[in-house]
Backbone bond lengths (Angstrom), bond angles and torsions (degrees), N, CA, C in turn:
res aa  C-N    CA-C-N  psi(-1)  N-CA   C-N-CA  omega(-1)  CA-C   N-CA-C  phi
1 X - - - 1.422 - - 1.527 106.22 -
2 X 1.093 117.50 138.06 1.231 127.69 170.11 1.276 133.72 -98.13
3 X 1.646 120.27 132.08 1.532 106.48 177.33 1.604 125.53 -96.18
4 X 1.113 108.77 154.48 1.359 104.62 -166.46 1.773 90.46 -109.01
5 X 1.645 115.23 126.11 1.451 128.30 131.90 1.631 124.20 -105.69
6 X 1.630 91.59 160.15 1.023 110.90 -130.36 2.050 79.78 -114.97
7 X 1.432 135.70 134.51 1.145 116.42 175.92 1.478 114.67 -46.71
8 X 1.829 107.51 172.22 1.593 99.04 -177.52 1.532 102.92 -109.55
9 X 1.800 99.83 109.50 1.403 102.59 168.04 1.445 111.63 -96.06
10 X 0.842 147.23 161.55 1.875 126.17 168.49 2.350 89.12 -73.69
11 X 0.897 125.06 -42.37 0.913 113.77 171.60 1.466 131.98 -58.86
12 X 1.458 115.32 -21.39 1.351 109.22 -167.28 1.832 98.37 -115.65
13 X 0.980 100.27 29.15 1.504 111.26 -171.05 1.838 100.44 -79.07
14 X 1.774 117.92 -53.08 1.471 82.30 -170.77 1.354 108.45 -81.38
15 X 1.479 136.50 17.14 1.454 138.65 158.35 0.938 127.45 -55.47
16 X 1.596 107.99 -28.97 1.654 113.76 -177.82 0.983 85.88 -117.27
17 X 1.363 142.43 15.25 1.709 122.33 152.20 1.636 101.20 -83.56
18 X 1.013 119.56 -36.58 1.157 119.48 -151.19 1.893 112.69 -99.18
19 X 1.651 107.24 -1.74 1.550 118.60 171.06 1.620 103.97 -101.07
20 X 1.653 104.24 -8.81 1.304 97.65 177.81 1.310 117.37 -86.21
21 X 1.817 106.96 -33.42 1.832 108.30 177.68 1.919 86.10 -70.69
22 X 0.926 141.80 -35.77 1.496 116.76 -129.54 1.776 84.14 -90.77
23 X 1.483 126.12 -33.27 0.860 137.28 165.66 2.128 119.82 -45.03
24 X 1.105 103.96 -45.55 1.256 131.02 -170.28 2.011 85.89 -81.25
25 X 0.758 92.49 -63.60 1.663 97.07 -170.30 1.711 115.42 -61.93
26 X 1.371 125.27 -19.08 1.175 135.96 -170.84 1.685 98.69 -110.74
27 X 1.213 119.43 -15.94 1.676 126.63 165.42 1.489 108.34 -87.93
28 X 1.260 117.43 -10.82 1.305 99.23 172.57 1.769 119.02 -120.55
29 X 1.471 107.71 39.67 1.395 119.63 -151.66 1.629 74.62 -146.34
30 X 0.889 122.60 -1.87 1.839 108.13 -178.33 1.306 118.41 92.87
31 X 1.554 129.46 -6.12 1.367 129.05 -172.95 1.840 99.46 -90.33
32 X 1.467 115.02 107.42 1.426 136.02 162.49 1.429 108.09 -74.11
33 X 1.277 99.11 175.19 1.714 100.96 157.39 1.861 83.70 -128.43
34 X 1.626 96.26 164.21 1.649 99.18 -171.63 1.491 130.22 -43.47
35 X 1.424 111.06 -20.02 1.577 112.90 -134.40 2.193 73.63 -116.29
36 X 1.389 119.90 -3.77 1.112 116.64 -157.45 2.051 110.12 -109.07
37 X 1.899 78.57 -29.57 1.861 89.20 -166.81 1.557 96.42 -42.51
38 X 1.186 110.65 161.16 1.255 138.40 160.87 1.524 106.26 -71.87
39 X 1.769 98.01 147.27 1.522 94.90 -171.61 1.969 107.56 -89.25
40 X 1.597 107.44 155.76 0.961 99.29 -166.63 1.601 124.26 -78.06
41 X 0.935 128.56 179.81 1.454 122.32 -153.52 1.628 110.96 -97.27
42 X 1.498 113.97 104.83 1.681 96.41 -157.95 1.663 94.49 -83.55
43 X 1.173 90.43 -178.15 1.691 108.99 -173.38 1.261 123.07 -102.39
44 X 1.217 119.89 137.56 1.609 135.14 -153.73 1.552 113.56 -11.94
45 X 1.322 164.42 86.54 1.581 132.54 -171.47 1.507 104.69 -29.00
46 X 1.171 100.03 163.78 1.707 105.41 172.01 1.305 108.19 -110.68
47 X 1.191 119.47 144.42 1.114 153.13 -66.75 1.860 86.66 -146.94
48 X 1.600 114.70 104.71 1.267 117.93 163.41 1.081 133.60 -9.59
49 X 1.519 145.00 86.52 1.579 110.31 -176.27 1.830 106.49 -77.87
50 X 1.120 119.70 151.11 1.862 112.71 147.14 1.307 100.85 -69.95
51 X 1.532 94.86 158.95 1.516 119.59 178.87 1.599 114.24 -74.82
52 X 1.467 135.78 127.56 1.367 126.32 -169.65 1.470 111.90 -94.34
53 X 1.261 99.97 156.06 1.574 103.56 171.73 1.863 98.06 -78.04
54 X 1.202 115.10 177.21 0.824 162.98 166.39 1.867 97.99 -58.36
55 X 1.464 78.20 108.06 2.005 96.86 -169.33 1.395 104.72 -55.26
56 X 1.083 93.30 158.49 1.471 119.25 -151.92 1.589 118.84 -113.36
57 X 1.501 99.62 -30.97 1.536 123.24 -161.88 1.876 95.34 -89.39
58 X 1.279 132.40 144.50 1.082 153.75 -157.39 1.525 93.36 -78.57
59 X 1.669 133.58 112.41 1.059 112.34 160.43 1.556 136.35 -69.59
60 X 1.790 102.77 -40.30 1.125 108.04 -178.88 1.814 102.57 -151.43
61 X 1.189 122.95 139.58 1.961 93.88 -177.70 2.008 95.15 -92.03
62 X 1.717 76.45 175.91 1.334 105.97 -171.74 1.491 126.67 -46.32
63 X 1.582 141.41 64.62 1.354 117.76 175.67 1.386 110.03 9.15
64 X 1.759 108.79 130.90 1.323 120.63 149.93 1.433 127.13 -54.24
65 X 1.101 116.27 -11.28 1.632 121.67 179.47 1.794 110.84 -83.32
66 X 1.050 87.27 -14.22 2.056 109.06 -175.02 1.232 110.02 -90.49
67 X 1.279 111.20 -38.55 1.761 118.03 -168.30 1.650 102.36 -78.72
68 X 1.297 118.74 67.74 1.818 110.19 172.33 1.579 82.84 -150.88
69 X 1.534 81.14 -170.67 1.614 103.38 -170.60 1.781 103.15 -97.74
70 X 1.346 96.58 121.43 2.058 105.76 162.99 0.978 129.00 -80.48
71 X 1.715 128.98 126.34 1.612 99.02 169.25 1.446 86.39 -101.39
72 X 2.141 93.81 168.17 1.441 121.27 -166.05 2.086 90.58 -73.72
73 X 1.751 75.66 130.93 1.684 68.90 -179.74 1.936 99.82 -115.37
74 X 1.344 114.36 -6.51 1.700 133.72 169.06 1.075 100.02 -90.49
75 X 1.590 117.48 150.40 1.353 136.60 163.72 1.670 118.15 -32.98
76 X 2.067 73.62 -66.97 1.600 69.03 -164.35 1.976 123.93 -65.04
77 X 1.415 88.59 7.40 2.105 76.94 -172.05 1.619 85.97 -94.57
78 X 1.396 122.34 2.68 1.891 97.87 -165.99 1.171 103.71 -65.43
79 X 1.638 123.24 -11.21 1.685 123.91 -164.00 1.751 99.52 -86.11
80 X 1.179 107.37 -0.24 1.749 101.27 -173.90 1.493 101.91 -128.65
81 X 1.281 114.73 -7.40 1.969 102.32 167.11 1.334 84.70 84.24
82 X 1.641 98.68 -175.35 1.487 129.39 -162.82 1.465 88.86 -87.55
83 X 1.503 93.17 153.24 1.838 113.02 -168.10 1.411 93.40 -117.58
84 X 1.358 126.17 108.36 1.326 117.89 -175.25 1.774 84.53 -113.37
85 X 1.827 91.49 150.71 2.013 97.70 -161.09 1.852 65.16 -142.62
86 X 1.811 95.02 142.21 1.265 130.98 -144.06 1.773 82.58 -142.45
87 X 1.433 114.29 158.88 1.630 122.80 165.99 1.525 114.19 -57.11
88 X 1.436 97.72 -20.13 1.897 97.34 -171.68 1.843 107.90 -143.59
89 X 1.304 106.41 15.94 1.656 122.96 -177.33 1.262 120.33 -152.39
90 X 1.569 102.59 154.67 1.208 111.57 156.98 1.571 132.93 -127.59
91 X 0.530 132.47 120.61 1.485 121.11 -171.71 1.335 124.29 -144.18
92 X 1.317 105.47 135.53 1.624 127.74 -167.35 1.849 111.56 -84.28
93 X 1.096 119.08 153.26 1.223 132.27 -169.80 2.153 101.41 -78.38
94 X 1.485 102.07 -36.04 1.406 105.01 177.43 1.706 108.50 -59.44
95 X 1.440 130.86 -30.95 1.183 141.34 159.47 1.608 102.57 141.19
96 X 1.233 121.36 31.15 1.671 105.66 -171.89 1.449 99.01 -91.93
97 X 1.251 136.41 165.87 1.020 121.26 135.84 1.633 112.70 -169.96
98 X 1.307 108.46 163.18 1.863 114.92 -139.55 1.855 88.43 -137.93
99 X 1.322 111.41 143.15 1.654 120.49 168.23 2.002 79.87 -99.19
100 X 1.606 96.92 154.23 1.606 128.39 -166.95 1.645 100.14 -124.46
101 X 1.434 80.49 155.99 1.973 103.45 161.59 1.615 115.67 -135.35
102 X 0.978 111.33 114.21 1.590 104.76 -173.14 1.671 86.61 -77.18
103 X 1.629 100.90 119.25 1.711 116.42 167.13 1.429 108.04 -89.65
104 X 1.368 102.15 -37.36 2.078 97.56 -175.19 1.142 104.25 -148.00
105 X 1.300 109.34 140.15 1.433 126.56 153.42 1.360 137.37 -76.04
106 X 1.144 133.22 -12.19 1.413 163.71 146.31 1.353 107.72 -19.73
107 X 0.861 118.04 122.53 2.092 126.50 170.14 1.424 91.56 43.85
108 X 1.072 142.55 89.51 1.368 140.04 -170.07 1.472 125.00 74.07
109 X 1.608 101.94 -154.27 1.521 88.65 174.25 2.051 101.32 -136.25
110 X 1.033 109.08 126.67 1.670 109.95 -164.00 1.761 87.53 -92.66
111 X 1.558 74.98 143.17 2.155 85.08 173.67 1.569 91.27 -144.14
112 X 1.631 102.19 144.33 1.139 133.00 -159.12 1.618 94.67 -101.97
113 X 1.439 130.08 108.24 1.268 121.03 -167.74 1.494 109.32 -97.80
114 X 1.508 115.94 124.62 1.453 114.76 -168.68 1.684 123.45 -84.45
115 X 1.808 108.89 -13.41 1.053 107.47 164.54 1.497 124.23 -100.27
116 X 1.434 108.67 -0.10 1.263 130.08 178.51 1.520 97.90 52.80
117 X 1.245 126.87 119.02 1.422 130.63 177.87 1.766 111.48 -108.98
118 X 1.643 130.57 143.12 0.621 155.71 -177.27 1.369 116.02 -64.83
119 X 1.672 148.14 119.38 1.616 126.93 162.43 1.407 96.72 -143.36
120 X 1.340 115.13 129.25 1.177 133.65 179.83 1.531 119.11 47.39
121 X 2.241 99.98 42.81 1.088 112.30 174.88 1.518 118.22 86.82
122 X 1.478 115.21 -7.94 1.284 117.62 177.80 1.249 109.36 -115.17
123 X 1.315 121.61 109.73 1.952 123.19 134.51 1.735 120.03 3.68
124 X 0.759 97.05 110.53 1.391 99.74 177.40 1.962 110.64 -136.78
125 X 1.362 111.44 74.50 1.155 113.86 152.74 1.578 152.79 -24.57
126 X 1.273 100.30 -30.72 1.391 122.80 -161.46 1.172 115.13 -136.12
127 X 1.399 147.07 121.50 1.286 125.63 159.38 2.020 102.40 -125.79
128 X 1.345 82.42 161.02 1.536 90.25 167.93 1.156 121.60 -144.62
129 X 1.736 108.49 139.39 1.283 125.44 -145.72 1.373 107.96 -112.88
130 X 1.586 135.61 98.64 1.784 139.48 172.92 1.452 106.73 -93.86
131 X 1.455 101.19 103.67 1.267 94.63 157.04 1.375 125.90 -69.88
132 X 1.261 119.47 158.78 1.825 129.33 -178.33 1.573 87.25 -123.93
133 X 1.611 97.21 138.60 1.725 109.85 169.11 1.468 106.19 -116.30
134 X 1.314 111.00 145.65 1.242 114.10 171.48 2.002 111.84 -80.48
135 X 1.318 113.05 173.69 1.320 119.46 -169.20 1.709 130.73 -49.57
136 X 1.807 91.57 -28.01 1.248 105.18 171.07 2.013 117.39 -101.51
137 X 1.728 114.26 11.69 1.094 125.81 141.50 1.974 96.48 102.03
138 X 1.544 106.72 19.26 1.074 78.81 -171.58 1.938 96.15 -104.06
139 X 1.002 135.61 149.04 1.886 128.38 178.60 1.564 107.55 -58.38
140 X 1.034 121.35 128.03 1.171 155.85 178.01 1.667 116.87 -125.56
141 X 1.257 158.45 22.27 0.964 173.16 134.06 1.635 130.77 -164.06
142 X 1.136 103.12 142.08 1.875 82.85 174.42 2.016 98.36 -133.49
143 X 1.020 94.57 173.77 0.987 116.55 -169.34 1.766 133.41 -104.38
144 X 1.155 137.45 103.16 1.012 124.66 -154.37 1.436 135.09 -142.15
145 X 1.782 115.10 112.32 1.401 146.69 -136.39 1.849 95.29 -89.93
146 X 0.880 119.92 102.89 1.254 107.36 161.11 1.426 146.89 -130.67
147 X 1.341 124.08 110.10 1.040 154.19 -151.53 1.888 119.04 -87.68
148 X 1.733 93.99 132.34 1.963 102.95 -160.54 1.985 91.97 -91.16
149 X 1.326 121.49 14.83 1.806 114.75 171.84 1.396 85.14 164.66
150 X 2.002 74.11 169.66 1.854 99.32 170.30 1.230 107.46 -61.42
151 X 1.190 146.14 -36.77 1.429 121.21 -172.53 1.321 122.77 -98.26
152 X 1.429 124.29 -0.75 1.596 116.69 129.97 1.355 141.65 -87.12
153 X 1.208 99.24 20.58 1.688 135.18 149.34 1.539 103.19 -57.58
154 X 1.578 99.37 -98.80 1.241 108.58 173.03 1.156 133.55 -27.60
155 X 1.256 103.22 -30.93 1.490 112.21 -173.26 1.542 127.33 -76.30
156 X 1.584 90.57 -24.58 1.600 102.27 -172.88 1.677 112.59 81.26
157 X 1.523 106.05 12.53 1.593 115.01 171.24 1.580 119.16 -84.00
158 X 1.265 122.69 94.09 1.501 106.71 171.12 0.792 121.91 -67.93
159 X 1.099 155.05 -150.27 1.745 170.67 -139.07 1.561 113.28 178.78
160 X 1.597 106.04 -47.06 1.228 130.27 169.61 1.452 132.48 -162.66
161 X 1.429 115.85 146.58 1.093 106.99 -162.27 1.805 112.18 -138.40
162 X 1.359 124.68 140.23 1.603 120.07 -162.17 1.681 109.69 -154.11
163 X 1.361 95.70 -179.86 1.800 89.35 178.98 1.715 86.75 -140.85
164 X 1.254 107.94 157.11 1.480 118.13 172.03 1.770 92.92 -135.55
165 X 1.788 100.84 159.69 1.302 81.18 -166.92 1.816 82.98 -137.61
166 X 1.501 128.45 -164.85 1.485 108.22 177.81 1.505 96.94 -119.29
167 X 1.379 123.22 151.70 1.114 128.23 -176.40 1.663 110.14 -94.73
């Protein structure tokens, strides 16, 4: 806020006493001049998020055509036996076995593994499950991507990759 004087006349003296209260008095009542208002009051920043894991909430469950037992029809799964996948499991013939969350349905179906199981020493969080149909459309093998975290998730990096087929 600015004060206003007034030159010094002995005459014009209570003028500039009196532009200085009225001045003083109209600055403290809210009257600015433009270049003076106060700036206006912005609104809260918003608000940090943390970074999330990897959703949690069920996107879609498992086709009934999914929920049976596979045998390893790739090399590399013969070392872990048949993968039998349950409404709320999965479990391998080597003895692992993990309760799931279907996170996506997308190019298969991704399950979020809660005990995270071990193969050839690696963590594998994630797997993802493609079914293959045969000609008359019914699944006959699926296929299966499996992944050491979320960001070789994202990535589209497996770790390993196999087909089981049903006997």
């Amino acid at each position: 806020m600015a004060l206003l004087f007034v030159s010094a006349h002995r005459h014009s003296r209570p003028l500039g006493v009196g532009l200085i209260i009225l001045t003083l008095g109209l600055g403290g009542c809210g009257w600015f001049s433009p270049l003076e208002r106060p700036p206006d009051p912005s609104p809260d920043p918003p608000a940090v998020e943390a970074p999330r894991p990897a959703p949690t909430e069920p996107e879609a469950p498992l086709p009934d055509n999914l929920v049976q037992q596979w045998e390893p029809l790739s090399n590399v799964l013969l070392t872990f036996g048949p993968m039998t996948v349950t409404p709320d499991q999965v479990q391998w013939g080597s003895g692992q076995t993990s309760d799931y969350t279907v996170i996506s349905a997308d190019d298969g179906y991704v399950l979020a593994l809660t005990d995270i199981p071990n193969f050839y020493d690696t963590p594998n969080p994630y797997i993802r499950l493609i079914p293959k149909t045969s000609e008359m459309g019914e699944t006959t093998a699926v296929e299966v991507a499996f992944y050491e975290s979320e960001a070789s998730l994202k990535a589209g990096e497996y770790i390993m990759y196999g087909s089981y087929f049903l006997n």
